[in-house]
Structure formats: structure tokens, C-alpha cells
C-alpha positions in Angstrom: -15.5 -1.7 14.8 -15.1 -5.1 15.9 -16.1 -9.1 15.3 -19.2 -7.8 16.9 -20.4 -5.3 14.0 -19.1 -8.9 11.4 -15.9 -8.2 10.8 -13.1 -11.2 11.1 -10.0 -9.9 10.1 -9.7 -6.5 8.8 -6.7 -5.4 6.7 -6.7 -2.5 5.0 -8.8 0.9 5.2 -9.5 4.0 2.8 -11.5 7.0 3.1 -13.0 8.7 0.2 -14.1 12.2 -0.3 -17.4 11.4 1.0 -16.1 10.5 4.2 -16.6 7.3 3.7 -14.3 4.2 5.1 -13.4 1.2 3.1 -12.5 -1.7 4.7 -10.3 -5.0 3.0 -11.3 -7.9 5.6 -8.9 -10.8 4.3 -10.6 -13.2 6.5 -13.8 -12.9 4.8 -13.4 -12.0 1.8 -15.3 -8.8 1.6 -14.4 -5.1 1.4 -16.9 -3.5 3.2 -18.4 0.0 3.4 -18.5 2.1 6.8 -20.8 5.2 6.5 -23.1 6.8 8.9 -22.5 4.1 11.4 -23.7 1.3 9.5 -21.0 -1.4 7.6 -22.4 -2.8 4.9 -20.6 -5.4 2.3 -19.6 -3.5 -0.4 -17.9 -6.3 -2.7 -17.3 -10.1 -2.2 -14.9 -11.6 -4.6 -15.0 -15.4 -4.3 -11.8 -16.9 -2.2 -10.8 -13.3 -2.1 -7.6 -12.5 0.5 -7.0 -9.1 -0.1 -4.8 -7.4 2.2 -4.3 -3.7 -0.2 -7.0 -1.5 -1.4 -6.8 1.8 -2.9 -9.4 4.9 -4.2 -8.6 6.8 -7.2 -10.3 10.2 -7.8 -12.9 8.8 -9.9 -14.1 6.6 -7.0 -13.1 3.5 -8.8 -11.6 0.8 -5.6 -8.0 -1.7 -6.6 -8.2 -4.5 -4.6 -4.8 -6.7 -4.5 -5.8 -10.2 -4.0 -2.8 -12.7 -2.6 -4.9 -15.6 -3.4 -5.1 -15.3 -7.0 -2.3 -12.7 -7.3 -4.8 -10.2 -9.1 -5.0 -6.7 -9.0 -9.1 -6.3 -9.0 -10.5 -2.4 -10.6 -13.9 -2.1 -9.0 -16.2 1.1 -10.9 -18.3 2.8 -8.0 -21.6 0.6 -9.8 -19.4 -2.1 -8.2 -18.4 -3.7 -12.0 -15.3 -5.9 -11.2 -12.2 -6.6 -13.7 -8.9 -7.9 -13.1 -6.7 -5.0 -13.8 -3.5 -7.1 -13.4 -2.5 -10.7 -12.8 -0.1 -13.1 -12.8 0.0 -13.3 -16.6 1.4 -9.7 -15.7 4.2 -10.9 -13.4 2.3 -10.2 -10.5 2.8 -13.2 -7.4 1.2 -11.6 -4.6 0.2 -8.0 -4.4 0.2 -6.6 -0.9 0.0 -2.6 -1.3 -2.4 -1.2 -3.7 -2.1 2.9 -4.2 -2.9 5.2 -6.8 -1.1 9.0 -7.8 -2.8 12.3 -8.9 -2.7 11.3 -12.2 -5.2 8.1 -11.7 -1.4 5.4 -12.6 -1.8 2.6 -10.0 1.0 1.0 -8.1 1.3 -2.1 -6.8 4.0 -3.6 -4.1 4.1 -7.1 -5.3 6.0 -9.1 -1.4 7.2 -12.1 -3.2 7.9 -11.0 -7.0 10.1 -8.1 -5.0 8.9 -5.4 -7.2 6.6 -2.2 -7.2 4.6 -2.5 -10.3 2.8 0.5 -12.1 -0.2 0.7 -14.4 -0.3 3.8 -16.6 -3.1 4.1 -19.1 -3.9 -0.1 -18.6 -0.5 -0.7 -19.2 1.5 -2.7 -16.6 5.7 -2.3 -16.2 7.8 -2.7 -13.8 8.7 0.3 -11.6 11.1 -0.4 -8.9 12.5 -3.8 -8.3 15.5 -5.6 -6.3 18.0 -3.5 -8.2 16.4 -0.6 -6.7 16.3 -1.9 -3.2 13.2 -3.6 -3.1 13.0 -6.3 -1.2 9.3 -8.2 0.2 7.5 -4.7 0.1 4.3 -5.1 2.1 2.5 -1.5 1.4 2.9 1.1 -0.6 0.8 4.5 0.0 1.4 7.6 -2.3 1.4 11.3 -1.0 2.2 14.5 -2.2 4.2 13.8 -5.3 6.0 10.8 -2.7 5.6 7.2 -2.7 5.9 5.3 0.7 7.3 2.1 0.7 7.0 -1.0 3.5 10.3 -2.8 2.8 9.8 -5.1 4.7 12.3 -7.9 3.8 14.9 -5.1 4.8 13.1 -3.8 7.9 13.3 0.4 5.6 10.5 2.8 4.6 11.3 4.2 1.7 10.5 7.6 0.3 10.7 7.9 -3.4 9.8 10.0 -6.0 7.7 9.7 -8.6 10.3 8.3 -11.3 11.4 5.8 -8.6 14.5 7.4 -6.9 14.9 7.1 -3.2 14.9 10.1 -1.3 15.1 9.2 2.5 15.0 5.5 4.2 14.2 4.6 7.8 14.6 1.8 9.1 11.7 -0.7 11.3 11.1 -3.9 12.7 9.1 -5.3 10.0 6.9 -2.4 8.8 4.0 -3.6 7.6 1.5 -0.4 7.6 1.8 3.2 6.4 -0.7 6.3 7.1 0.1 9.6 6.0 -1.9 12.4 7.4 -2.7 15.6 5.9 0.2 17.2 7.4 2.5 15.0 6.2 3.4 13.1 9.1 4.1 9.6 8.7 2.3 6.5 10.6 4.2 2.9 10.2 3.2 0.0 12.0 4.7 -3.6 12.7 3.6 -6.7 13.5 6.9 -7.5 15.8 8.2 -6.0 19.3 11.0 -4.0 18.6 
């Protein structure tokens, strides 16, 4: 896919269990829907720069917007609500990703924290006392969260309660892909 099929600036991607791809393009706006070789737009969120999405099992779609610093819930009708704002703390959310249990986690660059929403309630998870430090993405896995740190050039691997279990270190990691063997997929805007 290319600016040839109308996309700008594509930032993010998610597949549901449909086989379907979700894609966050920051330069328009839109998150669109890939399926059966056809994109279609699948929301538009006015002056939307979102560069995070994220599925939960349910089908319902978190969108982190940098330009308003919300966290968006969209319901697969496509009903939109802010989940989480800046009233919550929140400055600009870059990684969007949600556990087995449906809590939602957000990696917040410039308020230096990992935020989690459990049962629509918002707290603080992991912050610079914990190492982070202008976290770009965060991708969950297997009872593991993955975290860009990008401020530090690190991926960290925690655990659920917020402990870090391994950290590698990158030239400005931006991206993370896990596949379903576990291997891990970082990428960086910089030559190392």
C-alpha cells in the first residue's frame, strides 16, 4: 500500500482476528481499514495525529491522538469517546496497547510515563522512577509489555506489575512487532 491506494503518511498498523489490517495515517487523519484488497476509511477524527492504535478482544480500536493528547475508544459501530485526556495527565500519547484482560496502556513521550486504564480508571503505571524516559511505543505480548524508550535508546521488557525483566539497547527505537513466535521486530528512524 502506497500514496497511490490514498494513504499520506501511515503510522501504525493492527490486525484483528478477522484478518483484517488497521491502519493510523497521522498525515490524514484517518485510520483506515485494509480487507480483501480494498482500504477504506474506517474513522476520521477532526485534526486527528494519531501515531498508536490498538485492538482489544471485543473489537473495540484506542487511538492516541498527539494533537489533543486524547486517548480515543472506538466500539466496532464506530461510536467514538475519549477514553483519556489531558485532564488525565496525558501530554502526548504515542503507543496505544491493550492486555488479555481488555486494561489499556498508554506510553505517554513527553509526560515520560506508561499510563494504564483498568475498568475506566486511569493511573499511572510506570514512570521516570522506573526508567521511563520519552517512550514512543508500547506493544503487549504474552503476559510481557514491550517498551520503545526512546529518550534512552532501550526496549524494555516488563512484566505485568511493571518490573523490568530484560533491556536492549537501540538507536532511537521507535517501532515494536512481536510475532507469534515471540520474536521481537524494533525499528528506528536513525542510522546506527
Amino acid at each position: 500500500l502506497s500514496r497511490e491506494d490514498g494513504l499520506l503518511k501511515p503510522s501504525s498498523l493492527v490486525w484483528n482476528r478477522k484478518e483484517q489490517l488497521f491502519i493510523s495515517d497521522e498525515g490524514l487523519g484517518i485510520v483506515f481499514l485494509y480487507y480483501e484488497d480494498k482500504l477504506t476509511p474506517y474513522i476520521k477524527i477532526k485534526n486527528m495525529n494519531s501515531e498508536a492504535i490498538a485492538l482489544d478482544k471485543k473489537g473495540n480500536l484506542y487511538v492516541g491522538d498527539e494533537s489533543s493528547g486524547n486517548v480515543y475508544s472506538v466500539s466496532p459501530s464506530k461510536d467514538i469517546r475519549i477514553m483519556a485526556g489531558q485532564n488525565n495527565g496525558l501530554r502526548i500519547p504515542e503507543g496505544v496497547a491493550v492486555d488479555e484482560e481488555d486494561n489499556v496502556y498508554i506510553a505517554d513521550e513527553e509526560a515520560n510515563k506508561i499510563f494504564k486504564i483498568k475498568n475506566g480508571r486511569i493511573e499511572t503505571f510506570m514512570n521516570e522512577t522506573n526508567g521511563i524516559k520519552g517512550p514512543e511505543e508500547i506493544v503487549y505480548s504474552n503476559e510481557l509489555l514491550y517498551i520503545a524508550n526512546e529518550s534512552k535508546s532501550e526496549l524494555l521488557i516488563t512484566d505485568m506489575r511493571g518490573k523490568i525483566i530484560s533491556k536492549f539497547y537501540f538507536s532511537n527505537p521507535e517501532g515494536i512487532a512481536i510475532d507469534r513466535k515471540e520474536n521481537i521486530y524494533v525499528s528506528s528512524d536513525r542510522e546506527s
